[in-house]
FIKOLZA-1660 file (N, C-alpha, C; in steps of 0.1 Angstrom, whole numbers, plus 5000, padded with zeros to 4 digits):
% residues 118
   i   px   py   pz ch aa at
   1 2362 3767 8260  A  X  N
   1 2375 3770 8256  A  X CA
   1 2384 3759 8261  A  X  C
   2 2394 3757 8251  A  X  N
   2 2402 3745 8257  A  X CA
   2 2419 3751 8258  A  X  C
   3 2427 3749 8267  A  X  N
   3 2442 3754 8266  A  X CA
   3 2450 3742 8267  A  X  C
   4 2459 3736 8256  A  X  N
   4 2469 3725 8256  A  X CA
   4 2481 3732 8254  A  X  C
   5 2493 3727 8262  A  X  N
   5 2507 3733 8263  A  X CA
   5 2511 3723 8268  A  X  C
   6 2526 3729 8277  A  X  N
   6 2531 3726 8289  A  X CA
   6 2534 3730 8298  A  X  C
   7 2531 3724 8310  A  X  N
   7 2539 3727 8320  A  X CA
   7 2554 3730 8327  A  X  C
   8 2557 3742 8331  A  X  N
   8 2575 3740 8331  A  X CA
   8 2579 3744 8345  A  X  C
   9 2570 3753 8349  A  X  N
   9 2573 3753 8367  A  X CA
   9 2557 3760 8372  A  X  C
  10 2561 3760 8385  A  X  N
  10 2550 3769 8393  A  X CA
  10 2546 3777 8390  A  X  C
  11 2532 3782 8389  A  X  N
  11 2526 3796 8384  A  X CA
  11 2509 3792 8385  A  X  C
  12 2502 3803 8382  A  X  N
  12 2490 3806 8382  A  X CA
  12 2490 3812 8370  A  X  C
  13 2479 3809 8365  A  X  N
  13 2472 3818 8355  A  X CA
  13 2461 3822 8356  A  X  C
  14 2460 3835 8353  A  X  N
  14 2446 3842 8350  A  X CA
  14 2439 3845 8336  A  X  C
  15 2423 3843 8338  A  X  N
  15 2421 3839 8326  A  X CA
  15 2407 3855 8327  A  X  C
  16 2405 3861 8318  A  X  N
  16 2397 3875 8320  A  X CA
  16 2388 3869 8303  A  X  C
  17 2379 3874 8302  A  X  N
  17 2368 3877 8292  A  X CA
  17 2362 3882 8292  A  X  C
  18 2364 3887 8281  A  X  N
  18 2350 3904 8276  A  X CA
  18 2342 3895 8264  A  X  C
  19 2332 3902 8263  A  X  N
  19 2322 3896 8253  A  X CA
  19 2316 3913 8248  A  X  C
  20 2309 3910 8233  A  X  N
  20 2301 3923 8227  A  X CA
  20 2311 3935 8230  A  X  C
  21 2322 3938 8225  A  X  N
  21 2325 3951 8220  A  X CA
  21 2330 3959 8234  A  X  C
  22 2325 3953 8248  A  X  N
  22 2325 3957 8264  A  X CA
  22 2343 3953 8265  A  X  C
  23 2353 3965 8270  A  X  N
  23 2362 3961 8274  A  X CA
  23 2365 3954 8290  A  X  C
  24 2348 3957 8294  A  X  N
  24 2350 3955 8311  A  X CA
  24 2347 3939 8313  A  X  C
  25 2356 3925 8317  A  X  N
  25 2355 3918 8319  A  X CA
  25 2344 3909 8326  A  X  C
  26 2337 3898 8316  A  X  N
  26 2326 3891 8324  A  X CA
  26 2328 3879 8332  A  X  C
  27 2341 3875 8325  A  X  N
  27 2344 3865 8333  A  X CA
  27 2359 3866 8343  A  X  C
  28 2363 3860 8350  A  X  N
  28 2375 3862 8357  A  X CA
  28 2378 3851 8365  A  X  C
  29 2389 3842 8359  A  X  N
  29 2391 3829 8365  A  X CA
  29 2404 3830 8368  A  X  C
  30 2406 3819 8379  A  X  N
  30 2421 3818 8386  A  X CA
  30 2426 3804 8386  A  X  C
  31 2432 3796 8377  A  X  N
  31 2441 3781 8378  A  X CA
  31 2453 3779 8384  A  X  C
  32 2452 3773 8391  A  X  N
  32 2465 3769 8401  A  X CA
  32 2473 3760 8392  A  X  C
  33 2481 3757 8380  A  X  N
  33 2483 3749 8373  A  X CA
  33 2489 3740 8381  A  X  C
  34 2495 3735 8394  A  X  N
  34 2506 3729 8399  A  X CA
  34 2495 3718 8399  A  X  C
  35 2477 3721 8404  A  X  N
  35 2472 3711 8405  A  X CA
  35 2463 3705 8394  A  X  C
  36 2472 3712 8384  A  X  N
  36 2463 3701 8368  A  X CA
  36 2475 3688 8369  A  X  C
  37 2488 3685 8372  A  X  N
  37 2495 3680 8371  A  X CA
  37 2492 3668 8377  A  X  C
  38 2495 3656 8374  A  X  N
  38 2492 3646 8379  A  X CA
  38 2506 3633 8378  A  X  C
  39 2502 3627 8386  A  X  N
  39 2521 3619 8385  A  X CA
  39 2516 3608 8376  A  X  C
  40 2532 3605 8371  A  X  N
  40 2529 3586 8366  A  X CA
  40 2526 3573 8383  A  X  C
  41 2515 3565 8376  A  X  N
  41 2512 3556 8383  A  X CA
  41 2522 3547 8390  A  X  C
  42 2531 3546 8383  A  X  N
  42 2542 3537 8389  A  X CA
  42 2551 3543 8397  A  X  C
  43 2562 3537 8404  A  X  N
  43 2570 3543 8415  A  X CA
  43 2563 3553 8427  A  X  C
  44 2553 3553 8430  A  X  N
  44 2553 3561 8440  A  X CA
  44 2556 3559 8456  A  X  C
  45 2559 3548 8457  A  X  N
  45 2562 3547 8469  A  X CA
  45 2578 3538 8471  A  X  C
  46 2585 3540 8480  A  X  N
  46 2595 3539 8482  A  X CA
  46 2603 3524 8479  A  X  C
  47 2610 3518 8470  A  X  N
  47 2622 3527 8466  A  X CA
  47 2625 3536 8453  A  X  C
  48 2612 3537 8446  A  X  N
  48 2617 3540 8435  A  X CA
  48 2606 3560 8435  A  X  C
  49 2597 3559 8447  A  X  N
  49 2593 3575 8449  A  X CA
  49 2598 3581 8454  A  X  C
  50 2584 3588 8464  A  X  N
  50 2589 3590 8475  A  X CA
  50 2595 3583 8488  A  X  C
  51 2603 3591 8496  A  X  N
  51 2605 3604 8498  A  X CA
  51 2616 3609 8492  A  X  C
  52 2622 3602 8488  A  X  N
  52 2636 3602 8474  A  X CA
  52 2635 3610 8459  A  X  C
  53 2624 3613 8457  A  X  N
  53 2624 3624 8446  A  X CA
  53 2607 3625 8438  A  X  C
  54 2606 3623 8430  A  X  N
  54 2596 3622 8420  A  X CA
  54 2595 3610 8415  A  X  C
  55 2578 3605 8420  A  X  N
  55 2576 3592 8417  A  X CA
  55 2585 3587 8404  A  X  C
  56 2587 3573 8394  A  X  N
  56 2595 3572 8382  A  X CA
  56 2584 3576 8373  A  X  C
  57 2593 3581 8361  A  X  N
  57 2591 3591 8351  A  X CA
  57 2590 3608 8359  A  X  C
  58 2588 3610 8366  A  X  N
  58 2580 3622 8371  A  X CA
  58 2566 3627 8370  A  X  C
  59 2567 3640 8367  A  X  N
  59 2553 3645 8368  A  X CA
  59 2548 3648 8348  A  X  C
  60 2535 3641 8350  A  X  N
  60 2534 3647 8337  A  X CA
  60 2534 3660 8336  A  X  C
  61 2534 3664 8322  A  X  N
  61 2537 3678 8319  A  X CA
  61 2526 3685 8308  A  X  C
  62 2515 3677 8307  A  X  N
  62 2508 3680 8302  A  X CA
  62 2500 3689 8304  A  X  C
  63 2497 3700 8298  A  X  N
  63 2490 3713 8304  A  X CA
  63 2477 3711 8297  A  X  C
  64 2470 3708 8303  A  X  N
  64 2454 3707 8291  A  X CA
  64 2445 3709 8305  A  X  C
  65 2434 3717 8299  A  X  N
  65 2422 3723 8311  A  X CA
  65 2414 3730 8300  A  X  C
  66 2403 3730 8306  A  X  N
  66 2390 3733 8299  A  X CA
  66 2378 3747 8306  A  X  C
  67 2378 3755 8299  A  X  N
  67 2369 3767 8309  A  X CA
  67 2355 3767 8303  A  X  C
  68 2343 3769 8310  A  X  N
  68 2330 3769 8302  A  X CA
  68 2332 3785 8306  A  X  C
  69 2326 3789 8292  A  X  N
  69 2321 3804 8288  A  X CA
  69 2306 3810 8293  A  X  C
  70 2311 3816 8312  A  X  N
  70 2296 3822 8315  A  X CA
  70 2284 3829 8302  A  X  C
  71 2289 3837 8296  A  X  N
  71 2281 3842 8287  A  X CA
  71 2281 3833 8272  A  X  C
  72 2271 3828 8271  A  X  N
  72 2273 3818 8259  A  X CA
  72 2270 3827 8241  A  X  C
  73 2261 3834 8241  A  X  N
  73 2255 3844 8232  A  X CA
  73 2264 3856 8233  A  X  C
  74 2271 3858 8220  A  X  N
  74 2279 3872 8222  A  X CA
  74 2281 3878 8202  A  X  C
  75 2286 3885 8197  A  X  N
  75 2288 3889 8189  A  X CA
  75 2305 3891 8188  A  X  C
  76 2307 3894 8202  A  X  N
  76 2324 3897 8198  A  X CA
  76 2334 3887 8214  A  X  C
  77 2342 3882 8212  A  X  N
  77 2350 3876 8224  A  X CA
  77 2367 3879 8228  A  X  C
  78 2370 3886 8239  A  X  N
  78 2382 3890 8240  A  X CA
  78 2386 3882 8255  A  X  C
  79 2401 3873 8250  A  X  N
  79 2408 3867 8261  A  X CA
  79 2414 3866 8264  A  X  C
  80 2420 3875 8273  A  X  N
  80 2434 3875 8278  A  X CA
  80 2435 3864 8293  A  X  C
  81 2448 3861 8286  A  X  N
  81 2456 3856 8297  A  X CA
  81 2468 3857 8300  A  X  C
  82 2469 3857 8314  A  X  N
  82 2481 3864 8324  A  X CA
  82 2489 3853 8331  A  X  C
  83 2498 3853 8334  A  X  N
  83 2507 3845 8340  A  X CA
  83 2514 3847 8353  A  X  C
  84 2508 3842 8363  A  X  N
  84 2512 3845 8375  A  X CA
  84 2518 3841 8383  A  X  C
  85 2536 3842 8383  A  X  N
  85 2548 3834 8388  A  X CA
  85 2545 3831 8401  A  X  C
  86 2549 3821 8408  A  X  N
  86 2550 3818 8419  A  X CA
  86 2566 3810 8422  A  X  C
  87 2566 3810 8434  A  X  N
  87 2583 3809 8434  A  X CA
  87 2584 3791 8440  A  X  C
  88 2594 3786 8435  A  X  N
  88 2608 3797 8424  A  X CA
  88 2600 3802 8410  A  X  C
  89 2610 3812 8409  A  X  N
  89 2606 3821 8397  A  X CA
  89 2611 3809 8385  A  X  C
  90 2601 3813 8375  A  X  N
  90 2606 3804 8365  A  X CA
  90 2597 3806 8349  A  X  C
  91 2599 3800 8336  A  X  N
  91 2593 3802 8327  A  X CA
  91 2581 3791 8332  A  X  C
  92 2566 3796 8337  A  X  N
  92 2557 3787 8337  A  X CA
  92 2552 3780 8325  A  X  C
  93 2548 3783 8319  A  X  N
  93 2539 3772 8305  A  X CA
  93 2545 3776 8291  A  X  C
  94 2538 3770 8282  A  X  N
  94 2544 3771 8269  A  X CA
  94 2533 3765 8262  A  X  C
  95 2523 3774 8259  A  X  N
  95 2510 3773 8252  A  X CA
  95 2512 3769 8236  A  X  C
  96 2504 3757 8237  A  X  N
  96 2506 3753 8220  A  X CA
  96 2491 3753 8212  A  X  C
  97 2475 3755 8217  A  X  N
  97 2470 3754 8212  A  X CA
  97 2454 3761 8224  A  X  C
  98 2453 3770 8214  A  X  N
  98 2432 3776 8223  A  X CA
  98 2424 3774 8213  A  X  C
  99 2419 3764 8220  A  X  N
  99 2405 3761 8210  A  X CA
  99 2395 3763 8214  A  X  C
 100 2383 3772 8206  A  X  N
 100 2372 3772 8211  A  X CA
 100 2360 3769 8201  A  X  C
 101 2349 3760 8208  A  X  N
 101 2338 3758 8201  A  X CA
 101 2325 3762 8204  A  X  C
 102 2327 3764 8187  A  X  N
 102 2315 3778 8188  A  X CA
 102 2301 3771 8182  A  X  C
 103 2292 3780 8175  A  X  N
 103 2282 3779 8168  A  X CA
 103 2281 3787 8164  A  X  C
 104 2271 3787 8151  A  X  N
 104 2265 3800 8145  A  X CA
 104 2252 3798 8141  A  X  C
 105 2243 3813 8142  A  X  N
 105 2233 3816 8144  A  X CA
 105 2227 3817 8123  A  X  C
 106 2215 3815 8121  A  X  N
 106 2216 3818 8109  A  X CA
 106 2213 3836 8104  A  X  C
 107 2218 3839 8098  A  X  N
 107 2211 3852 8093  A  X CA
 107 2225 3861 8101  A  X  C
 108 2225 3880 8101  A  X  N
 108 2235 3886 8105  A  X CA
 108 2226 3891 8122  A  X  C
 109 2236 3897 8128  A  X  N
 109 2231 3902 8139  A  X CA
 109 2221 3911 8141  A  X  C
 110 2210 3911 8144  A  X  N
 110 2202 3921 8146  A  X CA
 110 2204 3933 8154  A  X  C
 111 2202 3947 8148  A  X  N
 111 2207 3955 8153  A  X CA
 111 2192 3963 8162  A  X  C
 112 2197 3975 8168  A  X  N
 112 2180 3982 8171  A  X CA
 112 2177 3990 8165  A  X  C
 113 2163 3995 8164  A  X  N
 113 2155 4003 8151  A  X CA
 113 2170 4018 8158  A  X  C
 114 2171 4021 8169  A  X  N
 114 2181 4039 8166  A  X CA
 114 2191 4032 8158  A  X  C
 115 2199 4020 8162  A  X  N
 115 2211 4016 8146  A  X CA
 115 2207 4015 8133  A  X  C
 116 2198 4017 8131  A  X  N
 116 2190 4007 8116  A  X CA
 116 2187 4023 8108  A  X  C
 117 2192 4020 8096  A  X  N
 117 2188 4031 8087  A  X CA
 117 2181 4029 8078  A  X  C
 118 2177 4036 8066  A  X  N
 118 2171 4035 8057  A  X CA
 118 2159 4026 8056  A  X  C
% end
């Protein structure tokens, strides 16, 4: 799974996944987003960084991070994500795109002979 946005202040996000129809979560991740952020190369040292403000340009704001999927084999995938303010309070991110790559198996799911009729 891939998440591209922005960054806008401090926060955490929590990331939960259910697989197969189970509403009880198999995965459960925690991103500190402050440390996906990375500065521009130039200005960082004095006179044009620190200790005077934000290296020049500042901090990127690019929100892009990548999660592998413990359970790779599923039939059904549910993903919530939570947003977990840290202070100062503020609007954290501004999600523009979740991508996930999948595959597919040939033929329909196999079920077991008690589901199978006729």
């Amino acid at each position: 799974m891939l998440i591209l946005g922005s960054y806008l202040s401090p926060h955490r996000l929590k990331v939960n996944v259910a697989v197969n129809f189970n509403p009880n979560f198999v995965q459960e991740e925690y991103v500190n987003a402050t440390s996906l952020l990375g500065n521009s190369a130039y200005g960082n040292d004095s006179p044009y960084g620190a200790p005077y403000g934000q290296p020049y340009g500042g901090q990127d704001q690019t929100y892009q991070w990548r999660s592998n999927m413990k359970v790779q084999k599923s039939q059904t995938l549910q993903i919530t994500l939570e947003e977990i303010p840290v202070l100062p309070y503020g609007e954290g991110l501004s999600l523009s795109a979740i991508t996930l790559e999948v595959g597919g198996k040939k033929g329909i799911f196999r079920t077991s002979a008690a589901k199978t009729i006729g």
